[in-house]
N, C-alpha and C positions, 0 to 999 in steps of 0.2 A: 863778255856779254853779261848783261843784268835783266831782271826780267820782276815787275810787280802785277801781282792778281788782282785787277780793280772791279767789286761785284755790284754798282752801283750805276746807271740802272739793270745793267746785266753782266753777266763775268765775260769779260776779257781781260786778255795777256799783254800787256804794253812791255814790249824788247828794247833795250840798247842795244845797239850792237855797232863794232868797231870793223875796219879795214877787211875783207878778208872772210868775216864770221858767216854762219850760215846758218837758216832756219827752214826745215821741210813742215809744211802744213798741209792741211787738206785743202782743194779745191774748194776755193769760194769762204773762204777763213778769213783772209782777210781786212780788216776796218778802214785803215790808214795805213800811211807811208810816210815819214818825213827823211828826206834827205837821199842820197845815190843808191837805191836798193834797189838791185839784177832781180828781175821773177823769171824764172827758168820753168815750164812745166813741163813736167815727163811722165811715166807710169810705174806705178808703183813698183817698191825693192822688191825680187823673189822670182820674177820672171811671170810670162802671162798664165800659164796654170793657179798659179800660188792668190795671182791682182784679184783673179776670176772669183775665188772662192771665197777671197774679202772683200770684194764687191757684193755677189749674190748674198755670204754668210751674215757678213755686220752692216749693211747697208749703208757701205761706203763707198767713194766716191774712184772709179778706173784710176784717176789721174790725181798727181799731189805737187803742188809747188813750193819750191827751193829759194827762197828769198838772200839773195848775197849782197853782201854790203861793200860798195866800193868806196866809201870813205868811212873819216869816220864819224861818231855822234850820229848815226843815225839810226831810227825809231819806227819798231813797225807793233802794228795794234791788228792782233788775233781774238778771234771768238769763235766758238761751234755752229753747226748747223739748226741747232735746235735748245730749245730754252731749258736752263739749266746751268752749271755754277764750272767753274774752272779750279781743279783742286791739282794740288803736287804728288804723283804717285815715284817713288824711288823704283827703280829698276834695273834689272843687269841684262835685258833683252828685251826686244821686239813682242809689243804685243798689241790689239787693238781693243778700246772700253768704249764702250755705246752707253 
């Protein structure tokens, strides 16, 4: 999986991804599609106490979807809900940035 930040005219994520790979994003992220990629939605990791309180807390979205790639070369185009830039944060855990 390969992944470039394009900020022109707004920041999105434009994905490679190969056989197999998989991307969870917020509901309604989305841009584009090209190629055999599975959207699965389901409710957020942590169980329904934990979704509740990142829903109410960060005003984020019950539900996230899981984008899988069944072949390969194919290409999916993410962006946020709201205007504003797409930056790389490093992490060793789960967290949510409004």
């Amino acid at each position: 999986m390969n992944y470039e930040i394009l900020k022109n005219p707004m920041g999105i994520i434009h994905i490679s991804m190969n056989k197999g790979e998989k991307v969870t994003a917020e509901a309604g992220s989305m841009v584009f599609i090209k190629g055999d990629i599975e959207t699965v939605t389901s409710m957020r990791k942590g169980g329904f106490l934990k979704t509740l309180k990142t829903v109410a807390l960060g005003g984020e979205s019950f539900f996230v979807n899981n984008f899988i790639a069944r072949e390969d070369n194919c290409t999916l185009g993410l962006t946020g809900n709201m205007l504003g830039d797409i930056e790389v944060i490093n992490v060793n855990e789960e967290f949510i940035v409004q």
